[in-house]
C-alpha positions in Angstrom: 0.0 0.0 0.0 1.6 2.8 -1.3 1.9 6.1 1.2 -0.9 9.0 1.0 1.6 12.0 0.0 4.1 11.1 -3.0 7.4 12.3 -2.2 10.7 12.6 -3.6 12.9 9.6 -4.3 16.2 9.3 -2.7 18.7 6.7 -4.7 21.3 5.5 -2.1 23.5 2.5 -2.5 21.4 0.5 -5.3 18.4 1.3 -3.0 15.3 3.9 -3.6 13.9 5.6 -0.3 10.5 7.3 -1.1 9.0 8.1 -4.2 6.5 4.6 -5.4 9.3 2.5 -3.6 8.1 0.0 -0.9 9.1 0.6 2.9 12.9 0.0 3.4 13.8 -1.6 6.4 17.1 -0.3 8.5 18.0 -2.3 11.2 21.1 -3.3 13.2 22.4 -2.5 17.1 22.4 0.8 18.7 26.0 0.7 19.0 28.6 -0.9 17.1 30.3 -3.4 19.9 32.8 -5.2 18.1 34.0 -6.7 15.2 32.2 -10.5 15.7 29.1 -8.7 16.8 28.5 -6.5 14.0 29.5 -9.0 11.2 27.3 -11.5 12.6 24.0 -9.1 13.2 24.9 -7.7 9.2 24.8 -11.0 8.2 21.4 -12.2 9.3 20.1 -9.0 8.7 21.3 -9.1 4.8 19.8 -13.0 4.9 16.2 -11.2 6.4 15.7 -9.2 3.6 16.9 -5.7 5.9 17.7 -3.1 3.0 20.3 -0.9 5.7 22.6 -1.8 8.3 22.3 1.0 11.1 24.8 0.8 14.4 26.0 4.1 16.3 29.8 4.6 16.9 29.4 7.8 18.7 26.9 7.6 21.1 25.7 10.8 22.1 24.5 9.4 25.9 23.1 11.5 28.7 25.5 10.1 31.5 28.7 11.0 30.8 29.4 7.5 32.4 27.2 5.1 30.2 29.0 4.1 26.8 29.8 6.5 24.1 31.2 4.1 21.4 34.0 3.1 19.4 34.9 6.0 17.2 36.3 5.9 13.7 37.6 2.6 14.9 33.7 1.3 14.8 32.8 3.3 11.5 36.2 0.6 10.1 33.8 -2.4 11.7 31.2 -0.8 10.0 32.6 -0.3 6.4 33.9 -3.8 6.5 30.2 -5.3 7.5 29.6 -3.6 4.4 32.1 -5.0 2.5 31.1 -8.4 3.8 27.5 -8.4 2.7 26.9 -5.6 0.4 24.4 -3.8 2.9 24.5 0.2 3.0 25.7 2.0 6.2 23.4 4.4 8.1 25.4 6.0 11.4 25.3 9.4 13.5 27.6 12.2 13.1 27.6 13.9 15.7 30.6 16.8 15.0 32.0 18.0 11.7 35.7 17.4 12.3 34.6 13.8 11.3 32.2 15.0 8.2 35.0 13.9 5.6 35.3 10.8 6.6 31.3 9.9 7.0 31.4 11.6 3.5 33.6 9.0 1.9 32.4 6.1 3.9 28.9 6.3 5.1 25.9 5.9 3.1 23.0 7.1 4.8 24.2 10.1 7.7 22.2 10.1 10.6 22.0 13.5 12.7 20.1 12.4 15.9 17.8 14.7 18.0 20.1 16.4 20.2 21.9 17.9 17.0 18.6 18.9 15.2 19.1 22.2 16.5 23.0 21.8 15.6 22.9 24.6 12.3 26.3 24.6 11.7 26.8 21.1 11.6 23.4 21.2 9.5 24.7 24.0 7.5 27.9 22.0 6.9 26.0 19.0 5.2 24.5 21.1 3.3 27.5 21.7 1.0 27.6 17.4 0.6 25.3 15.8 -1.9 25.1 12.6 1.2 21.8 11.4 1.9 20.7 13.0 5.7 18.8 11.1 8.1 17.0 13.9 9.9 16.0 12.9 13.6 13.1 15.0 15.3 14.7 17.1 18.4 12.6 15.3 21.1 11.0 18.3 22.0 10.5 19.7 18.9 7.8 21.1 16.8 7.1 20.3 13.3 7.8 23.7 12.2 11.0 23.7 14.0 11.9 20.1 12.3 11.3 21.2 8.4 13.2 24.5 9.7 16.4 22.1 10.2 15.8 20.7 7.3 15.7 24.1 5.3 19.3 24.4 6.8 20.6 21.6 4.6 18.7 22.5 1.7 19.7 25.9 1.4 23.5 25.0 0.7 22.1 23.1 -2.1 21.9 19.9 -0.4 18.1 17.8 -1.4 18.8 14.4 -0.3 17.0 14.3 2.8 15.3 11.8 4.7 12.8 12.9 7.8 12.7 10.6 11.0 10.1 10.7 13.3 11.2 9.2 16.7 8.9 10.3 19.1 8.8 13.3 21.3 8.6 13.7 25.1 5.7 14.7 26.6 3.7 14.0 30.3 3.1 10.3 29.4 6.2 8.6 31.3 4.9 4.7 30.6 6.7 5.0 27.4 10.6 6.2 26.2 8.6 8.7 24.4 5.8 9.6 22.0 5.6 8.1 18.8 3.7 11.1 16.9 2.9 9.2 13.5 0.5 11.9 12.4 3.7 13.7 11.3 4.5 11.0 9.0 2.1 12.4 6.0 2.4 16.2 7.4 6.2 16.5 6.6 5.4 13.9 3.4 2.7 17.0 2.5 4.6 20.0 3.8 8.1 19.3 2.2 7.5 16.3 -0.3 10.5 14.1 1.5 10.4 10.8 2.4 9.6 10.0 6.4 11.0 6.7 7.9 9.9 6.4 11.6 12.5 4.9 14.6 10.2 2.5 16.6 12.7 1.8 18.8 13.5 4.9 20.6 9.6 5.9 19.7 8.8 3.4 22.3 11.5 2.3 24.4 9.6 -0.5 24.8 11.2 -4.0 22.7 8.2 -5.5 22.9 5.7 -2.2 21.1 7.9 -2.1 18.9 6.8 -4.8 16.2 3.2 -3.4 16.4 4.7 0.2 16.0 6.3 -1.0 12.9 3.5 -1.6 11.6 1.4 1.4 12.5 4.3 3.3 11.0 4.1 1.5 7.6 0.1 2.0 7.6 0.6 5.6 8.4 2.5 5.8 5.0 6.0 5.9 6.4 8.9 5.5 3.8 11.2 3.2 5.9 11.2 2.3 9.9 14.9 2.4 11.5 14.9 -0.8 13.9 17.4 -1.4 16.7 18.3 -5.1 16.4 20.7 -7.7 18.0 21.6 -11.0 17.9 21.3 -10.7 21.9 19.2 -7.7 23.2 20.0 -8.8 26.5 23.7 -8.3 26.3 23.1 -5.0 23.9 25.8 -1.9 25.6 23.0 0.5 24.7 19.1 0.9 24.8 18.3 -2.9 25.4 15.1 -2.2 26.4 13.8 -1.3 23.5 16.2 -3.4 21.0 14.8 -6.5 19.4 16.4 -9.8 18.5 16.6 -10.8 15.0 13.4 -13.2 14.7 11.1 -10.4 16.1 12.9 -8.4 12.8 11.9 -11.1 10.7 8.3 -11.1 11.6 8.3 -6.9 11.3 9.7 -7.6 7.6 7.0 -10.7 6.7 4.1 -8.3 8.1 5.6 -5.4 6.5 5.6 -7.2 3.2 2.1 -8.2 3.7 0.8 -4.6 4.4 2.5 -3.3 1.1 1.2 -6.1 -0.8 -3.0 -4.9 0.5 
């Protein structure tokens, strides 16, 4: 079932996001742990029929205690995961004394929802012709998210990607709240494609297959999953990361839904 708002189509990696294109599925572990675990979860992922791999090397946490990554030396893991199994890479930037190398390297560039409000790192891909994954500030409005946006586009930059992953608001049973109404208002407002995080939407591994799937029938472009051979042992966010045959059933009903 195709999405309500046609948007524009965003070629990346032998891989269309948006336009008349199904879903695409990106999916992998919030953080990039080590070379055994991230081969392994690419594998499966590539045998599942995932389209991205996603992992974090810089984790922007809010202790300054909790993990905060590998570094370039996980974005190496990452680009030989790649080479392994063919997937495209999807990870967050987080400062742009590392924009050259995520420029050469990284397919998909992820700026999470603490650096929405970032402009000059936002102003800074905006000279690149990389695909952005644009993550909503968790407090922010949808005015204030396509304004982001406009800060890439201005410096010429129109391969952007939307990504709705919930905002906070007085409801504390959940991580956050998954706003999917703003799935065909930025598709409508701006004409880019939307892909919707689950995950941190939730915080909650077990709403997250059902969220996938509101997400698709809301007419999202893509859902970013966090996935692991072992939640349980995940460094980051295990709460709300799922193992790899929850991922398979997300794909089988997500192939179902586009096939209505």
């Amino acid at each position: 079932m195709n999405a309500t708002y046609k948007t524009k189509a965003i070629e990346v990696a032998g891989k269309k996001i948006g336009g008349e294109s199904r879903p695409v599925i990106i999916a992998g572990p919030c953080a990039v742990e080590s070379y055994e675990q991230i081969i392994e979860i690419a594998k499966t992922a590539k045998a599942l029929g995932v389209d991205f791999l996603r992992g974090g090397i810089f984790k922007p946490r809010t202790s300054p205690h909790d993990f905060q990554g590998l570094g370039i030396e996980g974005l190496k893991l990452l680009i030989e995961a790649k080479r392994q199994t063919g997937l495209g890479i999807v990870t967050e930037l987080m400062d742009v004394t590392h924009l050259e190398a995520f420029v050469e390297h990284v397919d998909i560039i992820q700026i999470g929802s603490r650096n929405m409000y970032n402009y000059s790192l936002l102003k800074a891909l905006g000279q690149t012709d990389k695909p952005i994954l644009l993550k909503r500030g968790f407090s922010a409005t949808i005015k204030e998210w396509i304004m982001a946006a406009e800060h890439i586009a201005v410096g010429g930059n129109q391969n952007i990607i939307f990504c709705e992953r919930g905002i906070r608001t007085f409801d504390d049973y959940t991580r956050n709240t998954l706003d999917l109404t703003a799935v065909p208002i930025i598709q409508k407002e701006t004409g880019y494609p939307v892909i919707v995080d689950p995950s941190h939407g939730t915080g909650i591994r077990e709403l997250v297959p059902t969220m996938s799937l509101a997400a698709v029938a809301s007419g999202a472009n893509g859902l970013l999953i966090e996935a692991h051979i072992d939640p349980d042992t995940s460094v980051s966010d295990k709460f709300q990361t799922i193992d790899m045959a929850n991922l398979e059933r997300i794909i089988e009903q997500t192939n179902k839904w586009n096939n209505l």
